[in-house]
N, C-alpha and C positions, 0 to 999 in steps of 0.2 A: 328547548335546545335547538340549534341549527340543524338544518340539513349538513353534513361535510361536503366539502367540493368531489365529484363523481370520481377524479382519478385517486383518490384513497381507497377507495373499494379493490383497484389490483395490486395496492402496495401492504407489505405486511413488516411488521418493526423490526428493528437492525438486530441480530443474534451478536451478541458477544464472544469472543475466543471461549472466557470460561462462562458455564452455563450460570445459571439462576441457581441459589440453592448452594452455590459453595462457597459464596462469602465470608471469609474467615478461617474456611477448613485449612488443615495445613497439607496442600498437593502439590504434586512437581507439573507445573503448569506448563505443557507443551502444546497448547492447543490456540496461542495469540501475537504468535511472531513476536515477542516482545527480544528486548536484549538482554542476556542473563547476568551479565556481568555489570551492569551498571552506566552511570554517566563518568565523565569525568571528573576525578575526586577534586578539581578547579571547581564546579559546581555547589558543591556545600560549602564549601567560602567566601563565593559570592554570596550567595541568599543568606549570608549572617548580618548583613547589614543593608536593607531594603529600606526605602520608606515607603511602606506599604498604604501612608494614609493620603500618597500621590497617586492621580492616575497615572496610567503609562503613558507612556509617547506613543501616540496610537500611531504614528507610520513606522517604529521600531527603526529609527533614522541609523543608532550606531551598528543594529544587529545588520541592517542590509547593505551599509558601506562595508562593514567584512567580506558580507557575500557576495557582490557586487567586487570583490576585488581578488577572493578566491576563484569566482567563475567569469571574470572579467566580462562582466557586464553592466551596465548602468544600472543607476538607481530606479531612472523610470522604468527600469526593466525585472522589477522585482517587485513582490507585493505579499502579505504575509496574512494568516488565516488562523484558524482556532482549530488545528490538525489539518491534513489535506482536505478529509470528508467535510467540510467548512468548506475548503475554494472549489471542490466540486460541486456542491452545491449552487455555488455563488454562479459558479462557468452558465451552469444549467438556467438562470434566474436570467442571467443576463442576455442568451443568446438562442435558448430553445424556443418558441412560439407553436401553438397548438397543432398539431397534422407534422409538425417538421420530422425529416427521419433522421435519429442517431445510429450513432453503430456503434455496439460493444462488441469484446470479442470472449465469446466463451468456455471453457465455465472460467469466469471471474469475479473481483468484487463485484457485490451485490449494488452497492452505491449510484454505480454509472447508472444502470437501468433505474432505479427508485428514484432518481432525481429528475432524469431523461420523463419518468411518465408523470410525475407530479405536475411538471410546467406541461402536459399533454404532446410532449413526443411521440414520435413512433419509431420503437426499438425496433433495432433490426440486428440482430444476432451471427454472426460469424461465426457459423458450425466448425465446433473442433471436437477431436476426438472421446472429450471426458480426460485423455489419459495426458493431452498436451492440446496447445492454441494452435493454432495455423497462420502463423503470423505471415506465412509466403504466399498466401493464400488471400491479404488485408487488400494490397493494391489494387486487385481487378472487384473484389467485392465493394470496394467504395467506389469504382468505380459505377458498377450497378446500380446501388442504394441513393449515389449524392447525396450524402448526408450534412447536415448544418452542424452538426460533431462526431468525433469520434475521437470516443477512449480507448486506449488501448496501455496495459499496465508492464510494463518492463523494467525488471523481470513478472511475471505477472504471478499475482495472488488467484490460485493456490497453486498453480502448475509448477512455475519457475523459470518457464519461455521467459528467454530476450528477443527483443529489435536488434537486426543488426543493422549497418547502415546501411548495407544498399537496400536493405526492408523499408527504412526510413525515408532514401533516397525516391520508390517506390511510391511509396504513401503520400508526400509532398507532389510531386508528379501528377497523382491519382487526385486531389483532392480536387473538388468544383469550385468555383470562384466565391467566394465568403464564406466558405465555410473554413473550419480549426479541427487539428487534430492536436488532441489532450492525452500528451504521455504522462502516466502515472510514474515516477521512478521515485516509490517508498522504497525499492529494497535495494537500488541501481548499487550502492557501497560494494554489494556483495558481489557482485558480478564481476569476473574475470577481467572483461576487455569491452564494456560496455558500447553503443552507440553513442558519439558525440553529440548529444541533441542540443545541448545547452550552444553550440556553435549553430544549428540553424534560427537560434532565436536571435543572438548576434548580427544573423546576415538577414532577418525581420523576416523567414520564409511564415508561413500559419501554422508555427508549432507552439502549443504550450506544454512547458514540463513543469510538471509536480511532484515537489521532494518535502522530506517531511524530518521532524528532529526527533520521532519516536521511534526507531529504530537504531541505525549503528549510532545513535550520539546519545541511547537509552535516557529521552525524554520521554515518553511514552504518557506520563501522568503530567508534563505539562501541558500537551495540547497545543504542539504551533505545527503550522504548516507554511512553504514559499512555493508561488507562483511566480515561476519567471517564463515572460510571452514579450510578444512584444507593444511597445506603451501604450496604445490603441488597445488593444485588449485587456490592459493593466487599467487603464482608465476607466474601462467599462465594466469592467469588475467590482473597481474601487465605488463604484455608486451605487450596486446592492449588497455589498458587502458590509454589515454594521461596524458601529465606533469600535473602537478600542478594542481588534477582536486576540490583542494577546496582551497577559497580563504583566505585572511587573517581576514575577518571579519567575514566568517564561522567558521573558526576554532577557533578564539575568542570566540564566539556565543555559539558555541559548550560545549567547555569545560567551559564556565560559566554554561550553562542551567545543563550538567551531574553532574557538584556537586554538584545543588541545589538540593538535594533529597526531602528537605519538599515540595517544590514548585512542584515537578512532583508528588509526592503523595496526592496533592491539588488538583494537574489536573485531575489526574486517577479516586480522589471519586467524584470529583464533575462532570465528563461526566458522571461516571455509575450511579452518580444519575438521572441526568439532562437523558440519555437512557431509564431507566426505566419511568421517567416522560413523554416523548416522546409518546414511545409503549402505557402506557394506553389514553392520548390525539388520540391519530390516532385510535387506538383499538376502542375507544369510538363510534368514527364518521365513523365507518363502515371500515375501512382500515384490509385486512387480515395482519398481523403483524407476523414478520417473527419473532423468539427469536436469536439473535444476542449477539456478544462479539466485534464491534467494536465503534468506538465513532460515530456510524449513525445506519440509520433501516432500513429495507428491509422491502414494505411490497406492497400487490395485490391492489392496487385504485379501492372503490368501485362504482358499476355503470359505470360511463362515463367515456371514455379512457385517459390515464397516459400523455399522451399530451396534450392535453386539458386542465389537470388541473393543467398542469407545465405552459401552457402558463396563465393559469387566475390567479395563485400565483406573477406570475412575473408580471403581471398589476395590482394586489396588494402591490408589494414592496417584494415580497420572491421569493428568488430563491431555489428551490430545482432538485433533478437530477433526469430526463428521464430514465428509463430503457430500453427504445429503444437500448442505444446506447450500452447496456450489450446484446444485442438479447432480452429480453423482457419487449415487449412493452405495459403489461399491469401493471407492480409495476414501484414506484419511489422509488428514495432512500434519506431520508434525514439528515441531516448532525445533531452532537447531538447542538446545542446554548446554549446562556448563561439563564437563567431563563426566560430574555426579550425578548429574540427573538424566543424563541418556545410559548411565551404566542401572540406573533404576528402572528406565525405562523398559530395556534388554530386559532388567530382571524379571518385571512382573508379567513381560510378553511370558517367559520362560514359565511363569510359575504359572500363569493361564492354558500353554502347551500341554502340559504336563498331566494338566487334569483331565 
């Protein structure tokens, strides 16, 4: 058998929202930011007539003249992936080289860093509390590092930090000459009054944003993601990036869910509602409760440790996620549900209290 190439040795495989082990079982899964309510029911109408014995259009030509006309950007200004964690990947392949320094900012996904050290970066971490990012704190820190990327995810997984513009405003400012900053915006939907990033790609500054269709457009099981940068960076992505990297029932999926606007506007108020309902539940029963903009919450587990009460939810029937696996091990983070399964959620905290 081979040696493995040296930077595997500080990488360790991707944890999923739900563990190992509960494949099948029937839980109120709040531990993978999924959408609870579904895609848009335009979706199972499309995929009733596919021909699946075609390949796809591997540049997904009609899904990104939607997008491209939703976010009024060009075509060359958009490119599409097999989930985000695909075009991060891809970002890292194309522009990391060995000693280069990236910045992540943490605690975040795990992704950035594991890709950053595979191509032999060298991560350089933006100290934030555990409890929230320090996104005020990114401009003078890239400043120091000069980094060749930096990720920064907004609103960000697991905290729920946003960019605001003049963060953004900052950051472009701060950045060293060739180098990109890679905004992750999987949960951006959810966010009140987000930063307009998608306009500095427009005016070609070195941002690239990453949005994704498995959250508010609950694609989640097809697996696409869009990178919109600008064409220079779109080209040089597009050449490690494999064929065909979305299939014909994604791309169906897809552009059925993007023109249901009522339906995604359905999804957005009713997470921020269903969040806010969340925050004061958890609030209530002692939980420090972080103020977030994504469809889950961050918040400090009162009393007895965040493991402990991950594992006594899930012998209750609820899954919710470990902040261990963020580096900290004393919050969980949980995912937003539909009315019924955060009043499950309450229950079984209540029926754990008790004992």
């Amino acid at each position: 058998m081979p040696e493995p190439r040296p930077e595997l040795a500080a990488l360790g495989a991707y944890r999923p929202g739900r563990p190992e082990g509960t494949a099948g079982a029937t839980l109120v899964n709040l531990a993978a930011n999924e959408n609870p309510w579904g895609p848009s029911p335009g979706v199972a109408r499309r995929l009733l007539s596919l021909a699946l014995h075609r390949y796809p259009d591997m540049a997904g030509e009609q899904l990104l003249a939607q997008l491209a006309d939703d976010w009024q950007l060009g075509p060359d200004e958009l490119l599409l992936g097999t989930g985000s964690g695909h075009l991060i990947k891809c970002l890292a392949e194309a522009y990391v080289r060995p000693g280069d320094p990236v910045v992540v900012c943490d605690p975040t996904f795990s992704l950035y860093r594991a890709d950053a050290q595979l191509m032999g970066g060298r991560v350089a971490a933006l100290p934030g509390s555990g409890h929230s990012v320090d996104f005020s704190g990114l401009a003078s820190f890239v400043r120091r590092t000069a980094p060749r990327l930096v990720f920064a995810c907004s609103p960000n997984n697991p905290t729920g930090d946003a960019l605001d513009a003049a963060q953004v405003d900052a950051l472009c400012d701060a950045l060293p000459a060739g180098s990109l900053a890679v905004i992750d915006e999987a949960y951006v939907h959810f966010a009140e009054s987000p930063a307009d990033t998608l306009g500095y790609v427009r005016r070609g500054a070195p941002i690239a944003v990453l949005r994704t269709f498995s959250k508010a457009y609950g694609l989640a099981g097809m697996r696409l993601g869009v990178l919109a940068a600008p064409p220079g960076v779109i080209a040089d992505v597009r050449r490690v990036r494999e064929p065909f990297p979305a299939s014909v029932p994604a791309l169906a999926a897809a552009e059925a869910a993007a023109a249901d606007k009522d339906h995604l506007a359905r999804v957005i108020a009713d997470t921020r509602a269903g969040r806010g309902d969340l925050m004061r539940e958890l609030g209530a029963r002692g939980f420090d409760v972080h103020p977030g903009h994504g469809n889950f919450v961050w918040a400090r587990v009162p009393g007895a440790s965040a493991e402990g009460l991950v594992l006594a939810l899930r012998r209750e029937g609820v899954l919710v996620r470990d902040g261990a696996g963020f580096g900290v091990p004393s919050h969980v983070r949980v995912s937003v549900g539909t009315p019924a399964e955060i009043a499950a959620l309450v229950q079984a905290l209540d029926r754990i209290d008790q004992r």
